[in-house]
C-alpha positions in Angstrom: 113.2 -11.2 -118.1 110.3 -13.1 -117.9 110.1 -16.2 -120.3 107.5 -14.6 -122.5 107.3 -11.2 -121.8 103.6 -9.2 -121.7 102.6 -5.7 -120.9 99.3 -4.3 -121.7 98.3 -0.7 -122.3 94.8 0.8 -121.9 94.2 4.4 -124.3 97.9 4.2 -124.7 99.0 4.4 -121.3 101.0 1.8 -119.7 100.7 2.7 -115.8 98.7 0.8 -113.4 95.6 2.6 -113.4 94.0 4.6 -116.4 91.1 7.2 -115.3 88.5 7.6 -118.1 85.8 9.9 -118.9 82.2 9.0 -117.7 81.2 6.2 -120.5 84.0 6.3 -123.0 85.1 3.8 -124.7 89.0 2.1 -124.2 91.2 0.9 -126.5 93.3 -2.1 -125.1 96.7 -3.1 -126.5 98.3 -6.6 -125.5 102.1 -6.3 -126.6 103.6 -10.3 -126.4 106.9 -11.4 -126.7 109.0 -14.7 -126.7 112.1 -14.0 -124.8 113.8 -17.1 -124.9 116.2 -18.5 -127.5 114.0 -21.2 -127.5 110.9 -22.0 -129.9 107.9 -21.8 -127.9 104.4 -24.2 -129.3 100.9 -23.1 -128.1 100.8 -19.9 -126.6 97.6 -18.8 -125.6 96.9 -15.5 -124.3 93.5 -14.4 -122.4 92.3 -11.3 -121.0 90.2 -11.1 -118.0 87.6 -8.3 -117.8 85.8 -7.6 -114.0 84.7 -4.6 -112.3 81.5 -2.8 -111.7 79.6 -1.1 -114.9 81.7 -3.5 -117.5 79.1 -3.5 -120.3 79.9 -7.1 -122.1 77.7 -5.9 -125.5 80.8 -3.5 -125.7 83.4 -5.8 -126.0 85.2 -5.5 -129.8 87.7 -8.2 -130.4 88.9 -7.9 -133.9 90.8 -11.2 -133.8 90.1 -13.5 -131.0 87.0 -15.1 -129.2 85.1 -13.3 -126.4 83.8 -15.5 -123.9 81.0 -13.8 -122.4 79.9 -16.3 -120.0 83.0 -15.0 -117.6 83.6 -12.2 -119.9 87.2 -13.8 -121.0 88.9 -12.9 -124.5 90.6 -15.6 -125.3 93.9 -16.0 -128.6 94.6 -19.1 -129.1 96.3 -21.1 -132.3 92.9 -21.7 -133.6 92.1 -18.2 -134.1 95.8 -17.0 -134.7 97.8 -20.1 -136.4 100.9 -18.6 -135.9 100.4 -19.2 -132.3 100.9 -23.0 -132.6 105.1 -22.7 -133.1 107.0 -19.0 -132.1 110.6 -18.5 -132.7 112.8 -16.9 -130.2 112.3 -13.2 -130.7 109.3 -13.2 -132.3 106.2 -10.5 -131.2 103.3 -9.0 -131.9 100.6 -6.6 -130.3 96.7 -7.5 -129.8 93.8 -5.1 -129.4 90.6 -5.2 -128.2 87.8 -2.3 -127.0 85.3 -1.9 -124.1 83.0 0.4 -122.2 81.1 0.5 -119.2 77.5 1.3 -119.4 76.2 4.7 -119.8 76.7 6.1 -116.5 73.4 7.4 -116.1 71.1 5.1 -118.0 67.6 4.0 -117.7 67.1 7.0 -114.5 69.8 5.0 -112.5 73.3 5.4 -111.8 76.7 3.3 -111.4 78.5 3.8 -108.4 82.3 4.3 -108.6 82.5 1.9 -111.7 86.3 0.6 -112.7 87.1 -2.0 -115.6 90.0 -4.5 -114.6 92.0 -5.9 -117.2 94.0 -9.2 -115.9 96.0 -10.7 -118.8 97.7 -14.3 -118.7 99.8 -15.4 -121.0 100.9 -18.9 -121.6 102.7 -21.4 -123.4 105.1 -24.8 -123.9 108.5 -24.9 -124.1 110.9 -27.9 -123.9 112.9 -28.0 -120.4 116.8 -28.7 -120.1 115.7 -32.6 -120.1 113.6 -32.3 -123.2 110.6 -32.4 -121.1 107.4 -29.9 -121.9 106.7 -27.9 -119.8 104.1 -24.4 -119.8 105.0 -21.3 -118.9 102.8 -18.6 -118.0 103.1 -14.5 -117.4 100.4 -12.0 -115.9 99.9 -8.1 -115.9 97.1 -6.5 -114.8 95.6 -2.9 -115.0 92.1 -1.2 -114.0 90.8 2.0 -116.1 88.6 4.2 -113.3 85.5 6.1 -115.3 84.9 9.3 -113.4 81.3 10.9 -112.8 79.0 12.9 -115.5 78.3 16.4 -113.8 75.2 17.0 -116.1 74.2 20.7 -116.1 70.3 22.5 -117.5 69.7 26.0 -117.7 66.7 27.4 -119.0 65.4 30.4 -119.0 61.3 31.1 -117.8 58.8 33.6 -117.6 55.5 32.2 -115.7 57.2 30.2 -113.2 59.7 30.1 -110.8 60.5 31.7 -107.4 60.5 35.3 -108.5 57.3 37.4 -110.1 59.0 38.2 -113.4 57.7 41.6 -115.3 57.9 43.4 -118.4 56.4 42.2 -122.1 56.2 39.1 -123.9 57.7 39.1 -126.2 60.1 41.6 -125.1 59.9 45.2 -127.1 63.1 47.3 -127.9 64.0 50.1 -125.4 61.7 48.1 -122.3 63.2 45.5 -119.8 61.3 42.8 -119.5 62.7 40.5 -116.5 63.2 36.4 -116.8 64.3 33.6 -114.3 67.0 31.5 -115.0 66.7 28.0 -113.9 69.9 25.9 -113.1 69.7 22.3 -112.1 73.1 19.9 -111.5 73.0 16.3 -112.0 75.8 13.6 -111.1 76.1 10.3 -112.6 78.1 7.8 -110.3 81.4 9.3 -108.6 81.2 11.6 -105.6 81.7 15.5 -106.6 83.1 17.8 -104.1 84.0 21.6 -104.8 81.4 21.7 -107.6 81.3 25.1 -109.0 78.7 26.7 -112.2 80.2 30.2 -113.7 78.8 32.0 -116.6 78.7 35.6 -118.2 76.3 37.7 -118.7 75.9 40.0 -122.2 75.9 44.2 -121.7 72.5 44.1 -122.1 71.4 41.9 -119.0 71.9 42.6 -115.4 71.5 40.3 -112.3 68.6 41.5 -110.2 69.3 38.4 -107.5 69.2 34.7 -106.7 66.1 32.9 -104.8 66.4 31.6 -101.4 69.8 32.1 -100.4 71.1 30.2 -103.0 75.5 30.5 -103.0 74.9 32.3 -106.4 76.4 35.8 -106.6 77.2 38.0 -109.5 80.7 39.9 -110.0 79.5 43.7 -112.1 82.6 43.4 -113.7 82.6 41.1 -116.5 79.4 39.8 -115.7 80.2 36.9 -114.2 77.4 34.4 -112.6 78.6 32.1 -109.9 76.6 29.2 -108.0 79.3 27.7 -105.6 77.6 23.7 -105.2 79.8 22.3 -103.4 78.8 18.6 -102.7 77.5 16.6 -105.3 76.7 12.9 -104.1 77.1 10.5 -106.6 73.1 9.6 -108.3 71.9 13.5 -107.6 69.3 13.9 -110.5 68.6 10.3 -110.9 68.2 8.4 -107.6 68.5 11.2 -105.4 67.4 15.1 -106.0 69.6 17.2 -108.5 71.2 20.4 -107.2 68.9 23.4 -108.2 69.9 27.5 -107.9 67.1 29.7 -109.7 68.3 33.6 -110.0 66.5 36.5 -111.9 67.7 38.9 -114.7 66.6 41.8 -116.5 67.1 42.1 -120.2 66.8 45.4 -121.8 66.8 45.0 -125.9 68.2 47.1 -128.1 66.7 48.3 -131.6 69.5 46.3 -132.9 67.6 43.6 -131.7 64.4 43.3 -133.2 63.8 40.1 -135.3 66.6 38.4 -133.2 66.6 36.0 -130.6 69.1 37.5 -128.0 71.4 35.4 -125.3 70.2 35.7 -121.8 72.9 34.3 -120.6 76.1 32.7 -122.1 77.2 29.1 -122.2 77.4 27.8 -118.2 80.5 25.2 -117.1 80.5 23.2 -114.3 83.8 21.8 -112.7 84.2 19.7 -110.0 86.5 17.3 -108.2 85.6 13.4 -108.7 86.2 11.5 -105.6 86.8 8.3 -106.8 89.5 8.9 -109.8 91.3 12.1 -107.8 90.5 14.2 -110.9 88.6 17.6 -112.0 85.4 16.8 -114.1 84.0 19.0 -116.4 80.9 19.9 -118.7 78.4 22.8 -119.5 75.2 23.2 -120.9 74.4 25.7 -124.0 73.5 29.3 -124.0 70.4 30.3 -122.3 68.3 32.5 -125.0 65.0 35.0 -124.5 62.9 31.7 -126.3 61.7 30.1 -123.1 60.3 27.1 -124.3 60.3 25.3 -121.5 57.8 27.4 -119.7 54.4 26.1 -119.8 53.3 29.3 -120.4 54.9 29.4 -123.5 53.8 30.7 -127.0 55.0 30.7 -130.5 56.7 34.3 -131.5 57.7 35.0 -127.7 61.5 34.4 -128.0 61.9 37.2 -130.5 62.6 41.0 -129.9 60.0 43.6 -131.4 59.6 47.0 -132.0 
């Protein structure tokens, strides 16, 4: 065994590399120990935080010092007195917190970003001649952050690819057609085998999708699916987002009037992240007959009448 013994685990986990979700926030644990039937004076213990995306305002440390110059937590005797003299045997466990920054802030995006957590731990120790001398221990682990896949779908009337018929705001027992709007955007990782699915309620069909778009509709269950495919890391922020744009007819019932019907039900979105090996996943709300995003748009349009 190592003279004073130090592991460290990130969100729990112990193994060399933790992958996160896009922007969360970890929980590190520094577990210490003195392995030596010896008393050991002056242990000092600092973690080293590096990678791209580290955001240093993040940093917690409940009981130590954070030096943000080089972005170095540092426990020392002055902040923990019982650090100054440990008895063989004795323990304890240390926490601190960071984050990176928000993956897609300010319009930009991180590329690939990784926090790396070195740990040293050291301290004195009287040799076999009674001489001092320091000992010193190091771990290291890296928590991965995989992409945002950031998904819109609205629902519009005036504009769009298709010439959308029927009356505004729609009238029980009359279809009135709408085009749905999807666009994709991907924070900082990489996205292959992206793929959008939703369902469509009874009471909407799928006329077609504009412009070849991979978007095709399965009349049993209703299900909507845009196969994406590639999804380079900064689509929607430094580069273009992925768009589909697909038309649907809604026929209300008289059950209907007064209410704001569904158009179509809550889209996901998976994907595999390139840089953490692991499938990302998000959605976007319900798509509803009040298409507010249209510039066309008036008060009293997203409701069924008579």
């Amino acid at each position: 065994k190592p003279f004073v013994g130090i592991d460290l685990a990130l969100n729990g986990e112990t193994t060399k590399q933790v992958v996160m979700p896009g922007g969360a926030t970890v929980r590190a644990d520094v577990v210490w120990v003195n392995n030596l039937p010896n008393t050991l004076s002056n242990l000092v213990i600092q973690a080293k935080l590096s990678g791209v995306g580290l955001n240093p305002a993040s940093v917690a440390v409940p009981n130590g010092f954070y030096r943000s110059a080089d972005n170095t937590i540092i426990w020392d005797k002055q902040a923990l007195p019982q650090f100054a003299s440990l008895d063989p045997g004795a323990s304890g466990t240390l926490q601190f917190s960071f984050a990176p920054f928000p993956l897609g802030s300010g319009g930009a995006s991180l590329r690939n970003p990784s926090v790396t957590v070195s740990v040293t731990v050291s301290a004195n120790r009287r040799g076999e001649n009674n001489v001092p001398e320091e000992i010193t221990s190091v771990v290291e682990k890296k928590a991965v952050f995989a992409s945002d896949l950031i998904l819109r779908s609205a629902a519009v009337y005036s504009i769009g690819p298709f010439q959308n018929s029927g009356s505004l705001p729609p009238k029980a027992n009359k279809e009135t057609t709408y085009t749905i709007l999807w666009s994709l955007s991907n924070s900082s990782n990489a996205v292959s085998r992206a793929r959008v699915s939703a369902t469509l309620p009874p009471y909407v069909r799928f006329i077609g999708a504009a412009g070849g778009a991979p978007v095709t509709a399965n009349p049993i269950g209703g299900t909507i699916t845009w196969d994406v495919g590639s999804v380079p890391a900064g689509a929607g922020f430094s580069l273009p987002p992925k768009e589909a744009a697909f038309q649907v007819a809604f026929l209300p019932s008289v059950s209907q009037v007064g209410t704001t019907p569904i158009l179509l039900n809550a889209p996901s979105v998976t994907g595999d992240d390139q840089f953490t090996g692991t499938q990302v996943l998000s959605g976007a709300n319900a798509t509803t007959i009040d298409t507010t995003t249209d510039p066309l748009y008036k008060g009293g349009e997203g409701v069924v009448v008579q």
